[in-house]
C-alpha positions in Angstrom: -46.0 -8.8 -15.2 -43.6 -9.2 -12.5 -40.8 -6.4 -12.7 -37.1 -6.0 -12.2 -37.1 -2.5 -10.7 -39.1 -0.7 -7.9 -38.9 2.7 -7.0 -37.1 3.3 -3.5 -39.4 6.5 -3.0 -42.8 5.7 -3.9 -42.5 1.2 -4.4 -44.2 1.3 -7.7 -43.1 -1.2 -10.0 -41.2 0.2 -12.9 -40.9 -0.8 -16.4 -38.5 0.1 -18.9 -39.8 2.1 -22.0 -38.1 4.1 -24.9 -38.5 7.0 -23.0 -37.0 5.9 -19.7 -38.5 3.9 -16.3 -42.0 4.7 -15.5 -44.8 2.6 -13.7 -47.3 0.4 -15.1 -49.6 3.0 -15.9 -46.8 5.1 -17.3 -46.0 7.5 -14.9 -42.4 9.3 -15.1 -42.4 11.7 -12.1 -42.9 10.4 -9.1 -45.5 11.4 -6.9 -42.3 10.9 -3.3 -39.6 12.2 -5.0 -37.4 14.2 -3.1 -35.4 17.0 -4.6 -31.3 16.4 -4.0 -31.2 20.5 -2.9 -33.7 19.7 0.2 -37.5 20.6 0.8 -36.9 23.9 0.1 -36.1 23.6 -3.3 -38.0 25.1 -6.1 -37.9 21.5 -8.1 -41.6 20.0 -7.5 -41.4 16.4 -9.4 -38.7 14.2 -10.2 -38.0 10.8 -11.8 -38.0 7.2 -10.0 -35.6 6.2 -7.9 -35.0 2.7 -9.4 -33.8 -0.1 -6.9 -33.9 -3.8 -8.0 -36.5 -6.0 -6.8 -35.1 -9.0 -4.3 -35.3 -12.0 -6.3 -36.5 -11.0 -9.5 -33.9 -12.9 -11.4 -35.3 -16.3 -10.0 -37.7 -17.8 -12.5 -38.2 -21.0 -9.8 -36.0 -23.1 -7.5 -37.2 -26.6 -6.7 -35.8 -29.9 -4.7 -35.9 -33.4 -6.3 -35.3 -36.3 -4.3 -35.0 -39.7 -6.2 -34.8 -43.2 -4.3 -34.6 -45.2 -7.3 -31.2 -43.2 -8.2 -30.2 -41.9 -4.2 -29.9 -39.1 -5.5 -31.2 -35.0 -4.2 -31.2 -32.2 -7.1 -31.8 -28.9 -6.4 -32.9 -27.0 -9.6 -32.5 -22.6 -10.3 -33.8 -20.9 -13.0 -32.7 -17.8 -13.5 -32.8 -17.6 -17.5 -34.9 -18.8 -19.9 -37.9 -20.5 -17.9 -37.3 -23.5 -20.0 -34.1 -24.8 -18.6 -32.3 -24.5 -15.0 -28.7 -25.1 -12.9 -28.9 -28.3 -11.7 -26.7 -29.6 -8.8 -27.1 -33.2 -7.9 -25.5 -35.3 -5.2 -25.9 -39.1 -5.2 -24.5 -41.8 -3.4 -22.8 -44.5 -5.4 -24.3 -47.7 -4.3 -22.6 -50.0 -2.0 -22.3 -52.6 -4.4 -20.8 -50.7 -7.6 -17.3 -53.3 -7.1 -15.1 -50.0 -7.1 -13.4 -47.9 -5.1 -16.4 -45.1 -4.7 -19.0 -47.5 -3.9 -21.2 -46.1 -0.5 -19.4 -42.4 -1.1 -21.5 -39.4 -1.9 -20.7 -37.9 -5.7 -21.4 -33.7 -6.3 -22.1 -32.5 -10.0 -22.4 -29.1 -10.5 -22.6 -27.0 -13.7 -19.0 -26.2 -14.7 -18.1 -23.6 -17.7 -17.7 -24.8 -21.0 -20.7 -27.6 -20.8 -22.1 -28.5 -23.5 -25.5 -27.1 -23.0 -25.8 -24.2 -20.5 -28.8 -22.8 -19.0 -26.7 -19.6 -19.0 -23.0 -19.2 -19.7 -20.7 -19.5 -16.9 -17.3 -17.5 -15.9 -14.7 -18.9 -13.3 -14.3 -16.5 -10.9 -12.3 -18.9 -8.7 -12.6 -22.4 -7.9 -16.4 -22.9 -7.0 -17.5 -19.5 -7.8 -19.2 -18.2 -11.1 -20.3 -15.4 -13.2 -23.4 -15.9 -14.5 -24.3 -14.5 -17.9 -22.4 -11.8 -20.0 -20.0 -9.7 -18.1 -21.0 -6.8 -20.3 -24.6 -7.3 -19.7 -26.3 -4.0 -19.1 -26.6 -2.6 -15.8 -29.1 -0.2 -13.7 
């Protein structure tokens, strides 16, 4: 089970129960903590010191280059495993008869399309939020 959360004082993963964080083998007080009055304090054991794990909201990232269309995707999923951002450039092909043809096209996922991987909020132009902005935070 890969985690989302690490503890800054002792690194052991840390999973969320009912009762609070604790490690995989359900550990609450951590072995490093470090009381907030100093070493001198009379407090012994304290909880986790939960700090995200680097890249544990990427489910997989790949590159897809395709002759037959010209075309490079690059591919992040960072929801549901099943589905991923997609952002494609391809070059129109020199003899499409209009005004594009030899010029490289960029899709990107926009807000509002029709089916997601997650859903997106303009931030500004080229920038998203991804996902709810009330989601729940650590």
């Amino acid at each position: 089970m890969d985690s989302l959360f690490r503890c800054r004082a002792c690194g052991e993963d840390l999973i969320s129960t009912v009762d609070g964080l604790s490690t995989v083998s359900g550990e609450f007080g951590c072995p490093d903590f470090e009381p907030p009055d100093g070493p001198d304090s009379d407090q012994l054991d304290g909880p986790h010191d939960p700090e995200r794990v680097p890249l544990s909201w990427c489910n997989s990232a790949a590159v897809h280059s395709d002759e037959s269309q010209d075309s490079v995707t690059v591919s992040i999923s960072v929801g549901d495993p099943r589905g991923a951002f997609t952002f494609t450039i391809r070059r129109v092909p020199d003899d499409s008869g209009n005004d594009l043809a030899g010029q490289l096209l960029l899709h990107t996922p926009y807000a509002g399309e029709a089916a997601p991987h997650m859903p997106l909020a303009a931030l500004h132009d080229g920038t998203y939020l991804i996902g709810s902005p009330y989601a729940t935070r650590a």
